[in-house]
C-alpha positions in Angstrom: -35.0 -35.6 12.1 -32.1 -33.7 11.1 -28.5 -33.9 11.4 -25.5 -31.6 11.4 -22.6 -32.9 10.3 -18.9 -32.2 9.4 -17.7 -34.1 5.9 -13.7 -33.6 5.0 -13.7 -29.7 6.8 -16.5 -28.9 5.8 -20.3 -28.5 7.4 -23.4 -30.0 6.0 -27.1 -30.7 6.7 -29.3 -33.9 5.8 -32.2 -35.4 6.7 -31.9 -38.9 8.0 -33.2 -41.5 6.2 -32.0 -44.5 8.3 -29.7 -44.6 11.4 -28.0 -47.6 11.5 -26.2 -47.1 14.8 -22.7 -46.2 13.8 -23.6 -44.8 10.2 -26.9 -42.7 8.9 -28.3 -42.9 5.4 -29.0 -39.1 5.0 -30.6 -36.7 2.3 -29.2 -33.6 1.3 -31.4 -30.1 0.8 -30.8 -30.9 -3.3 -31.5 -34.2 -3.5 -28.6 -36.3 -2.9 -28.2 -39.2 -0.6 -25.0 -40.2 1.5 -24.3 -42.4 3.8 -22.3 -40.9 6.5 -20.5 -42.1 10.2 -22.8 -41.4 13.1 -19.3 -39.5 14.7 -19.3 -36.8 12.3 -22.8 -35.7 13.3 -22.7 -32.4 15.7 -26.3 -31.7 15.7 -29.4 -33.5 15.9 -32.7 -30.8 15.3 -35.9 -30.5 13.7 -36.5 -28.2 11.6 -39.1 -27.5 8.3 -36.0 -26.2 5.9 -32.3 -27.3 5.6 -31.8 -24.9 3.1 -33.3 -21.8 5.7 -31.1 -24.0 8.4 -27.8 -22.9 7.1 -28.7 -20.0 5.9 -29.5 -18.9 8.9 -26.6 -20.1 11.5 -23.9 -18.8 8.4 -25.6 -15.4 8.9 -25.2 -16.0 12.6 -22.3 -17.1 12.8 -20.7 -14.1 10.5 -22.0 -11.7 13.5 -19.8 -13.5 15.9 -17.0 -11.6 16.8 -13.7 -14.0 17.3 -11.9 -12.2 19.6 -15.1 -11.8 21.9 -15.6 -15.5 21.7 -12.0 -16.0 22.9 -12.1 -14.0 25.7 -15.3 -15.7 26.9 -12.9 -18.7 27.1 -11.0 -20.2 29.7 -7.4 -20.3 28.6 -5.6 -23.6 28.6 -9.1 -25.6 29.3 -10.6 -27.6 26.7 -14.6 -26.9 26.3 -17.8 -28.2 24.1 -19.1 -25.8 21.7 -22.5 -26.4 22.8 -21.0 -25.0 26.5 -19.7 -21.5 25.2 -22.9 -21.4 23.2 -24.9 -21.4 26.2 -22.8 -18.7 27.7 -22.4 -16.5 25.0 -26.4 -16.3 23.9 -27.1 -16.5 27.8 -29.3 -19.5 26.8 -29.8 -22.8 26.0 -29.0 -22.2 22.4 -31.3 -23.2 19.5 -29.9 -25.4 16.4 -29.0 -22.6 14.5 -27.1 -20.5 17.5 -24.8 -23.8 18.1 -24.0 -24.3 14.4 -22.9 -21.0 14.2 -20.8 -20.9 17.4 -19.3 -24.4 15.6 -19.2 -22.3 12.2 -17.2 -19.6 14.1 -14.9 -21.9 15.8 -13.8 -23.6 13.1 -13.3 -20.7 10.9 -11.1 -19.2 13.7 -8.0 -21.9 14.0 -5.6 -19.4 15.5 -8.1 -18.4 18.0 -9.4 -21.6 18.6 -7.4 -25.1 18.4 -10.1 -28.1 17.5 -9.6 -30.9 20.3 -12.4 -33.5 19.1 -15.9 -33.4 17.6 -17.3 -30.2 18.9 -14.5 -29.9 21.6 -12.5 -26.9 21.1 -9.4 -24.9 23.4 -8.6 -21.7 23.2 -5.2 -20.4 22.0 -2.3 -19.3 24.5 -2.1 -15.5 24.5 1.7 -15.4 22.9 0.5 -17.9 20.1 -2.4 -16.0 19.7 -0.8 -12.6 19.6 1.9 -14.0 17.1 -0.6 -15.9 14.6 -2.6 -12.0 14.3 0.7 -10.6 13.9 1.4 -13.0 11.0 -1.6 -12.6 9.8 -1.7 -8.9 9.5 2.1 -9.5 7.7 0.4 -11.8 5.3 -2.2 -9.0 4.6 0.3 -6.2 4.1 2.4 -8.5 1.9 -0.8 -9.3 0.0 -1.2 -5.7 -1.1 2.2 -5.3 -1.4 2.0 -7.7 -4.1 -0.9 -6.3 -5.7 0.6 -2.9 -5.8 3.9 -4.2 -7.1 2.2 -6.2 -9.9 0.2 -3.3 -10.8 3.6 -0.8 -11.2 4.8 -3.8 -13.3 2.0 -4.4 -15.5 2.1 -0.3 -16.1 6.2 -0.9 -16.8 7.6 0.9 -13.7 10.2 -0.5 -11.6 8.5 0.2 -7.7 11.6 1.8 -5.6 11.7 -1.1 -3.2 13.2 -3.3 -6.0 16.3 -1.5 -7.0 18.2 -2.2 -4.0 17.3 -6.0 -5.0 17.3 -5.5 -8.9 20.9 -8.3 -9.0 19.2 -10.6 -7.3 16.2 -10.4 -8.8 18.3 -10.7 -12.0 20.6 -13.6 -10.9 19.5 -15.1 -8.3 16.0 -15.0 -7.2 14.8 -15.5 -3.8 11.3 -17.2 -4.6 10.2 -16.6 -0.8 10.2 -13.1 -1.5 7.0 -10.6 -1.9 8.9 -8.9 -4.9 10.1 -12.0 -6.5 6.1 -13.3 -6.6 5.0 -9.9 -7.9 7.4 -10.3 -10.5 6.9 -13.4 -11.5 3.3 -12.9 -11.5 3.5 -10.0 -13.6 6.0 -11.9 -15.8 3.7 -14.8 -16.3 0.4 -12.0 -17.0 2.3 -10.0 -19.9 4.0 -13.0 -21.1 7.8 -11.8 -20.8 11.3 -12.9 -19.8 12.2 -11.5 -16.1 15.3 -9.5 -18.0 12.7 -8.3 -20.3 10.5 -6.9 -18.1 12.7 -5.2 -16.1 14.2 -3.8 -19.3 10.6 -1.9 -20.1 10.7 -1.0 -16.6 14.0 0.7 -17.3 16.1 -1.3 -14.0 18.7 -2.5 -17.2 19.8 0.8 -18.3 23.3 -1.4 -20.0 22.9 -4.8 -22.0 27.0 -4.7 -22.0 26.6 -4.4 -17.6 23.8 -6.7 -17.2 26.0 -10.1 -19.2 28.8 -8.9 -17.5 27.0 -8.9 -14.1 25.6 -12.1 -14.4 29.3 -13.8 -14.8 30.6 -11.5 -11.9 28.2 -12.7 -9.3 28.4 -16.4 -10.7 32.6 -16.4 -10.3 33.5 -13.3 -8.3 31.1 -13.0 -6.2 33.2 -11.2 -4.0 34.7 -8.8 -6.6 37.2 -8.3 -8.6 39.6 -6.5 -6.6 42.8 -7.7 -5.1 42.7 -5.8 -1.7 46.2 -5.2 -0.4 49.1 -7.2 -0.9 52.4 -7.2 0.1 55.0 -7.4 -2.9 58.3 -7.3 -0.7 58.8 -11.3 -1.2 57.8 -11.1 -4.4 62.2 -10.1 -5.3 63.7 -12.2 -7.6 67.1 -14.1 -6.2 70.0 -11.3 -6.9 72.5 -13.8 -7.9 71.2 -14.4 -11.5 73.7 -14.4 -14.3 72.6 -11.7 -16.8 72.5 -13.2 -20.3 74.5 -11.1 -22.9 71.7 -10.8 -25.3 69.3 -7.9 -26.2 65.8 -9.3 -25.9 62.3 -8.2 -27.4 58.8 -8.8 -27.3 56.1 -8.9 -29.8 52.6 -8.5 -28.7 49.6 -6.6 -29.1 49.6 -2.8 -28.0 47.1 -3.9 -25.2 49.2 -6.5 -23.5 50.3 -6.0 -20.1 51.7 -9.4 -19.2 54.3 -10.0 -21.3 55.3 -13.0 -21.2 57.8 -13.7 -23.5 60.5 -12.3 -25.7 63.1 -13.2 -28.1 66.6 -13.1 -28.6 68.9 -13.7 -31.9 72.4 -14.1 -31.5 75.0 -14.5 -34.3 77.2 -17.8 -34.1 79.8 -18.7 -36.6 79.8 -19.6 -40.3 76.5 -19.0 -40.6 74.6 -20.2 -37.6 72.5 -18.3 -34.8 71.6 -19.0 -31.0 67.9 -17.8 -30.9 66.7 -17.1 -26.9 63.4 -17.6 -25.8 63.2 -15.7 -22.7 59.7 -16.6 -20.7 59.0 -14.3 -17.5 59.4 -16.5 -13.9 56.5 -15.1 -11.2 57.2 -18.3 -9.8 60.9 -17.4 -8.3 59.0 -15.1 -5.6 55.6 -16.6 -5.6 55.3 -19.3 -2.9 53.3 -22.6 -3.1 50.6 -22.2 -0.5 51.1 -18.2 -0.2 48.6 -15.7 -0.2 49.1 -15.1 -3.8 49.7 -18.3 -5.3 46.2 -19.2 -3.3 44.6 -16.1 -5.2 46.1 -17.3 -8.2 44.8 -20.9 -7.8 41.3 -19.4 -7.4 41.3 -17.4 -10.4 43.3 -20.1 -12.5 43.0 -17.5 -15.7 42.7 -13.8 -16.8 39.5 -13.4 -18.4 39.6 -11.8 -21.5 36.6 -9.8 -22.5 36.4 -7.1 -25.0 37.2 -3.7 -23.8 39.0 -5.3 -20.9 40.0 -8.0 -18.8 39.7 -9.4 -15.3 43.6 -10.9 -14.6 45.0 -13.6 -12.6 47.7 -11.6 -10.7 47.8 -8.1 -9.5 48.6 -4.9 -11.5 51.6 -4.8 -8.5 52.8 -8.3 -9.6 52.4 -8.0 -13.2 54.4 -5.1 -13.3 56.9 -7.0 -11.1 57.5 -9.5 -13.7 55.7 -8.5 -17.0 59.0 -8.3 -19.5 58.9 -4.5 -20.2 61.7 -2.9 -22.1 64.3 -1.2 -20.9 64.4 -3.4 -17.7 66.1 -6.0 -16.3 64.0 -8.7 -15.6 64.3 -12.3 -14.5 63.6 -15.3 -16.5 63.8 -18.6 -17.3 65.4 -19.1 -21.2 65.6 -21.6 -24.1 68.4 -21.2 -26.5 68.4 -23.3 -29.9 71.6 -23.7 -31.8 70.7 -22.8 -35.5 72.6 -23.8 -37.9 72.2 -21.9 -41.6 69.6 -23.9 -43.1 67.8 -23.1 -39.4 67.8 -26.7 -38.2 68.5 -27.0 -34.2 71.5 -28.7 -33.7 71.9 -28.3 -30.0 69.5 -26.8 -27.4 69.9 -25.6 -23.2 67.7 -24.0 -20.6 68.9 -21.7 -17.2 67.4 -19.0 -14.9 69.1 -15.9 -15.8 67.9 -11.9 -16.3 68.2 -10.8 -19.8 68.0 -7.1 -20.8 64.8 -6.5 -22.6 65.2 -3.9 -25.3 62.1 -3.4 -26.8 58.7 -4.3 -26.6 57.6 -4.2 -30.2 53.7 -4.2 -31.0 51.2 -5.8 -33.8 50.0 -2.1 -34.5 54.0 -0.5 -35.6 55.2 -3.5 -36.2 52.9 -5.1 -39.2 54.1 -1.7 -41.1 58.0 -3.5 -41.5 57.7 -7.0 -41.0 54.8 -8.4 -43.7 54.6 -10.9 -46.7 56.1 -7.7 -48.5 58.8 -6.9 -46.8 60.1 -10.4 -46.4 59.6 -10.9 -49.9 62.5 -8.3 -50.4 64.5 -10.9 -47.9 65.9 -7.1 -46.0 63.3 -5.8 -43.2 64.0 -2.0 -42.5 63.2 -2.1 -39.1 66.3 -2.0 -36.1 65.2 -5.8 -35.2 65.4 -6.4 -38.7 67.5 -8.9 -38.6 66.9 -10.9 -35.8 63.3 -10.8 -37.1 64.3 -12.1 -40.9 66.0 -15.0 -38.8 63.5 -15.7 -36.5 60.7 -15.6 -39.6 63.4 -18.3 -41.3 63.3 -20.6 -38.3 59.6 -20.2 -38.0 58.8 -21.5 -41.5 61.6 -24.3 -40.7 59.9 -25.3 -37.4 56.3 -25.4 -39.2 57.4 -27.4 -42.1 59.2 -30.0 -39.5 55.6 -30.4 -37.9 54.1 -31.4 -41.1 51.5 -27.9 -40.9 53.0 -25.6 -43.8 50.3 -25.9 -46.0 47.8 -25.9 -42.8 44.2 -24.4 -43.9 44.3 -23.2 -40.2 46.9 -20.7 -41.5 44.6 -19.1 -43.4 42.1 -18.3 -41.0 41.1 -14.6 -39.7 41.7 -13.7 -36.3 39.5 -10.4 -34.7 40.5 -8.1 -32.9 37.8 -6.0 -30.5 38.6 -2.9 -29.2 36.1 -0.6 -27.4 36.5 3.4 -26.9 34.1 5.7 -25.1 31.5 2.6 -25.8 32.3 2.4 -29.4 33.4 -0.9 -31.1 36.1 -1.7 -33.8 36.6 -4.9 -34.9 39.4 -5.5 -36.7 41.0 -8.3 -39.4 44.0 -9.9 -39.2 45.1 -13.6 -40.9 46.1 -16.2 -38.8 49.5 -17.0 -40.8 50.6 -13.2 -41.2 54.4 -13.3 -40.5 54.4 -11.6 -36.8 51.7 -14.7 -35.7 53.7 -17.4 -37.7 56.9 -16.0 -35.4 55.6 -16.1 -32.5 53.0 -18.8 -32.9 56.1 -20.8 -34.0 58.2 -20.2 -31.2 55.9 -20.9 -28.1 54.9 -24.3 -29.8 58.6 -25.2 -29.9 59.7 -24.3 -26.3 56.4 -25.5 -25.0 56.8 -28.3 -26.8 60.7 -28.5 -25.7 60.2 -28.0 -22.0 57.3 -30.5 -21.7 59.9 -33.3 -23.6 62.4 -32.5 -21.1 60.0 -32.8 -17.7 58.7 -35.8 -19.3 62.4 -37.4 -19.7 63.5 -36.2 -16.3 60.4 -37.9 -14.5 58.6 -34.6 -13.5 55.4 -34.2 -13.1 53.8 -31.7 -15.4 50.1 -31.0 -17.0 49.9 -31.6 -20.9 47.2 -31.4 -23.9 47.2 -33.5 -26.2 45.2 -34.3 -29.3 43.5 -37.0 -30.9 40.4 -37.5 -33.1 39.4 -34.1 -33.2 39.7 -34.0 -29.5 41.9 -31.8 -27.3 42.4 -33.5 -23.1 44.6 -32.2 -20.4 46.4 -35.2 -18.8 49.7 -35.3 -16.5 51.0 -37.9 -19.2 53.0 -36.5 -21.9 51.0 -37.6 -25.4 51.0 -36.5 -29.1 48.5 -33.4 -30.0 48.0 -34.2 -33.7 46.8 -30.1 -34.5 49.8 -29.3 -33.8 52.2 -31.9 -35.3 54.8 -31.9 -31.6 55.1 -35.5 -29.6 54.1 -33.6 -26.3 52.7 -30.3 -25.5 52.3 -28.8 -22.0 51.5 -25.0 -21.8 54.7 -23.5 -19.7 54.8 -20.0 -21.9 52.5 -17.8 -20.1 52.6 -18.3 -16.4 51.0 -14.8 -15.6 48.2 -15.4 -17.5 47.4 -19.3 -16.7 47.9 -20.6 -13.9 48.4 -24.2 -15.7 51.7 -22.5 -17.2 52.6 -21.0 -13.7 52.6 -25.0 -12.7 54.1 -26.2 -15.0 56.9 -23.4 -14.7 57.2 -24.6 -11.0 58.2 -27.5 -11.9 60.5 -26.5 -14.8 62.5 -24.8 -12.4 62.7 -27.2 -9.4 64.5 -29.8 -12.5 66.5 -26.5 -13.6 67.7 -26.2 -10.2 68.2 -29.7 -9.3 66.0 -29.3 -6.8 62.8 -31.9 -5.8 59.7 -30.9 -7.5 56.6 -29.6 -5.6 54.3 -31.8 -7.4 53.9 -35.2 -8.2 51.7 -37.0 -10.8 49.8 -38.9 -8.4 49.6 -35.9 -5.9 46.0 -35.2 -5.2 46.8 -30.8 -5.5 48.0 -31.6 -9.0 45.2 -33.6 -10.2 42.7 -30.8 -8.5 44.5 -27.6 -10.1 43.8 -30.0 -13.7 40.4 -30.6 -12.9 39.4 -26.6 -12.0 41.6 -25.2 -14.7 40.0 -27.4 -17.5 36.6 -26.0 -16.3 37.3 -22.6 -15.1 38.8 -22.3 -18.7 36.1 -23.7 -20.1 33.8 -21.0 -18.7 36.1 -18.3 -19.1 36.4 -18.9 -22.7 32.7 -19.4 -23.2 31.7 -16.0 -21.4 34.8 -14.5 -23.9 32.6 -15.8 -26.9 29.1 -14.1 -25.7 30.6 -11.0 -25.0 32.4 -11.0 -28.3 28.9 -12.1 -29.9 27.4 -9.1 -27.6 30.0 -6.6 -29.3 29.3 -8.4 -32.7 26.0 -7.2 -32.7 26.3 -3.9 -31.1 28.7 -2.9 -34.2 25.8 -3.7 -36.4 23.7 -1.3 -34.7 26.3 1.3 -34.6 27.3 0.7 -38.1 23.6 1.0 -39.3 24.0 -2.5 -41.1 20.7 -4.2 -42.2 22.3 -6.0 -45.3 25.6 -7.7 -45.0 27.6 -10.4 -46.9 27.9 -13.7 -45.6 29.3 -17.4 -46.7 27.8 -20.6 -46.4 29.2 -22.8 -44.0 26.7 -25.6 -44.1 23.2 -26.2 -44.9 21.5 -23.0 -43.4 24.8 -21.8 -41.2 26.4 -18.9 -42.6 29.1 -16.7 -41.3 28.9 -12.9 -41.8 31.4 -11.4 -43.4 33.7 -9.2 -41.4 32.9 -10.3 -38.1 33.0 -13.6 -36.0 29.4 -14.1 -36.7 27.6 -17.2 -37.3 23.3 -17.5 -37.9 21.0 -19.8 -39.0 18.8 -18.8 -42.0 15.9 -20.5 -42.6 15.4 -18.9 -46.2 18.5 -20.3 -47.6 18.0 -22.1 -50.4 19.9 -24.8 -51.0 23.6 -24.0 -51.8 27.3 -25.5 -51.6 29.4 -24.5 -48.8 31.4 -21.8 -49.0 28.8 -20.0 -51.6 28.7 -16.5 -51.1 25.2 -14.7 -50.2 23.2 -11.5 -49.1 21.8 -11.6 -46.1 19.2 -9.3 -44.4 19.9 -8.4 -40.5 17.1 -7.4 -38.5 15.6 -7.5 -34.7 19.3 -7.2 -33.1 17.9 -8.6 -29.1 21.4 -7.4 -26.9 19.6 -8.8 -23.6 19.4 -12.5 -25.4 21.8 -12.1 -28.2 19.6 -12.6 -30.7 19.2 -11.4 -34.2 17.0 -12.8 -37.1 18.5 -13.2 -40.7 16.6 -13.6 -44.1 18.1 -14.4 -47.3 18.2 -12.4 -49.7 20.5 -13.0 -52.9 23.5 -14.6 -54.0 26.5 -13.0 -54.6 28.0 -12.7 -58.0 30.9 -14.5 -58.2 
């Protein structure tokens, strides 16, 4: 005797050996012996080959024809298999013709839903209809996928993926048809997704597809400002205008200015230097459309080429200090006397006439280590300049950071034109940055002393160990040399400084502040600023890396100098451009080298360096 059975899904055949009531002891067609639960059998037969057995009902059972089967059924009735077997063959079926009806059945679940051993019931019409319907998606998708994947291994980009390419770039929907192709393809040629879709030609710009990746992670929405009303955004009419001509000294691509300067003559000798800071926050509410914008941003982003701001063009050009305007601000004035130590110091709202906004590019032509060292600068700010160049040397030397090494270090300027890079030099301690360096430490040093002594809330950094915090306690930031420092200098650029300004001017006015230190909207603008900032200035440094390496290229540069910074770090020379090379010998720091610059990667800003010599000294 035979049996029939079913064994964890799937159907087997055995001759019995022993049947022990509830369990058999059974022998399969090759040899091996089970034992097996008496429950599981479906079949009991006789016949003179197991092998021939299945053989024969699989063969059967693949002439079956589901849907036939189905509608021989009675819909929402359970029946035995043995039963539809009898009506389909018209018979009492044989062994083989009920194993394959039970073969069919159970190779059919959407047809057919299994109710017990041998006991089946036939699917409603709806589910029916929808499980085909899913199943004939599944198929379509399942080609779809093989023709996508073959397109991909041949490096072309099929047209249904470039309405998807950004999120197939950023953000992947793993669910997705495309999404598996890719990945598939991805794992079978052994590349990066970026680097596949690169030979497939869907990245036609490196420079767009880093800055596209930051866009859709913190603008998702855009970068636009829509429509904005700028009638509330008047400054109060009844300011005192200062009698002082003001200027400004930035770079030539600076919109928001900020800040400017002001040098008027006292007697025997002394001066009253202004520092004149623009105010946004006289028409920019708490809680109003734009100060909520500007609490999302928190920053401009500076990138090279161009920037994403925190205000409006509308507001900065409300505000932004340009010359031959009156404009609104809020003002530090230091009593000088002639050796240029402050003797007496006071801060008011006012307007100031701005004179002139003088830039790095003109500027650095007059007012330079030369020029100075001639102690006359022939410039038409020459003088106020000369005096504000005095102070500034004063000012560092009272901080302890005349002889700072920091002074010596090279700033880099990036400018991009019709998709063409310059980098420029310039030294950190060059008279124009000592000035103006010099001055914005001193009045944000200033105005964070006097919200600290008045009791007002304000956000500081401080410095200790090497390691910079922002806090709403006041606390020494050794880098610099100053007690306290709070940024309050550039309130259309930060929105920390647009805070902090709030706050400034509330105690200016006599007026109650609108945030305290223990207010929860306080410690939450801290919190997202330090982070925003964070990623703002990292994104800054790749694209600057980006532009790094896209001036090698252009340049044609596959030798370059470089110095030693530390073990196998060296720095390149003219650029902002660190790498490891794994050839150096070993060297001092600071040792000057040749290095050799090849496989420049812009999609994962990479580059591989090999020494070569060292420089002669």
């Amino acid at each position: 005797m035979n049996v029939f059975y079913e064994e964890e899904g799937t159907f087997k055949v055995g001759s019995i050996l022993a049947d022990n009531t509830t369990s058999l002891q059974v022998e399969a067609p090759h040899g091996k012996r089970a034992k097996i639960k008496a429950a599981s059998v479906l079949l009991r037969f006789d016949a003179p080959s197991l092998s021939e057995f299945m053989d024969l009902a699989q063969k059967k059972a693949e002439d079956l024809d589901p849907d036939f089967l189905w509608e021989c059924c009675e819909i929402e009735a359970e029946f035995a298999s043995d039963a539809l077997a009898a009506d389909y063959f018209g018979h009492a079926a044989t062994p083989e013709e009920a194993a394959a009806v039970l073969i069919r059945l159970h190779s059919a679940p959407m047809y057919f839903y299994k109710k017990g051993r041998g006991r089946y019931k036939a699917a409603p019409p709806k589910a029916l209809e929808a499980a085909l319907a899913s199943q004939e998606k599944r198929r379509r998708q399942a080609e779809q996928q093989a023709r996508y994947i073959q397109l991909l291994s041949e490096f072309t980009l099929p047209e249904e993926f470039k309405p998807l390419l950004s999120g197939l770039l950023y953000r992947p929907d793993k669910n997705t048809v495309e999404w598996k192709a890719l990945d598939a393809a991805c794992t079978a040629s052994k590349l990066s997704v970026s680097r596949l879709l690169e030979k497939c030609g869907a990245i036609p710009s490196t420079h767009d597809y880093h800055l596209n990746r930051f866009l859709l992670e913190h603008f998702p929405e855009g970068t636009e400002f829509g429509v904005f009303e700028c009638g509330e955004l008047h400054a109060p009419v009844d300011l005192p205008i200062a009698d002082v001509a003001a200027f400004s000294i930035d770079d030539v691509t600076t919109t928001e200015i900020d800040d400017a300067f002001s040098v008027t003559p006292l007697t025997l000798g002394s001066v009253r230097i202004g520092i004149h800071i623009a105010v946004p926050t006289l028409g920019i509410a708490p809680g109003s459309p734009m100060d909520t914008l500007a609490a999302e941003r928190l920053s401009t982003v500076y990138i090279p080429g161009q920037k994403i701001t925190m205000f409006p063009d509308a507001v900065i050009q409300h505000y932004t200090l340009c010359e031959k305007r009156l404009c609104p601000v809020v003002s530090m004035y230091l009593d000088v006397a002639d050796d240029f130590t402050v003797f007496a110091t006071s801060s008011r709202i006012e307007q100031v006439r701005v004179a002139a906004n003088l830039r790095h590019d003109t500027l650095e032509a007059h007012f330079n280590e030369h020029t100075l060292a001639g102690g006359k600068l022939d410039h038409p700010f020459g003088k106020e300049l000369l005096s504000l160049w005095n102070f500034a040397c004063k000012a560092e030397a009272l901080r302890g950071k005349a002889n700072d090494s920091n002074n010596e270090r090279i700033d880099y300027c990036f400018s991009v034109k019709d998709d063409r890079i310059d980098i420029s030099q310039r030294r950190r301690g060059s008279p124009i940055d000592k000035v103006v360096s010099e001055l914005m430490i001193y009045v944000n040093s200033e105005w964070g002393k006097l919200l600290a002594d008045n009791s007002v809330a304000g956000i500081y950094r401080s410095q200790g160990g090497g390691k910079v915090k922002i806090s709403t306690s006041p606390a020494p930031h050794q880098a610099l040399g100053v007690s306290q420092y709070a940024w309050i200098s550039s309130p259309m650029r930060r929105y920390v400084d647009f805070i902090n300004q709030r706050q400034l001017i509330a105690l200016l006015r006599g007026e109650t502040p609108p945030y305290t230190r223990e207010g929860e909207s306080l410690q939450t603008f801290m919190r997202d600023f330090e982070a925003t900032y964070e990623v703002y200035g990292d994104f800054q440094r790749s694209m600057e890396r980006y532009w790094c390496l896209r001036w090698l290229l252009q340049e044609n540069i596959s030798t370059t100098g470089a110095q030693v910074l530390k073990e196998n770090l060296v720095k390149l020379d003219r650029l902002p451009l660190v790498a490891r090379v794994a050839s150096l010998p070993e060297v001092p720091p600071e040792t000057n080298v040749e290095v050799e610059i090849s496989n420049i990667d812009l999609l994962e800003l990479t580059f591989n360096t090999k020494f070569l010599h060292k420089q002669e000294a």
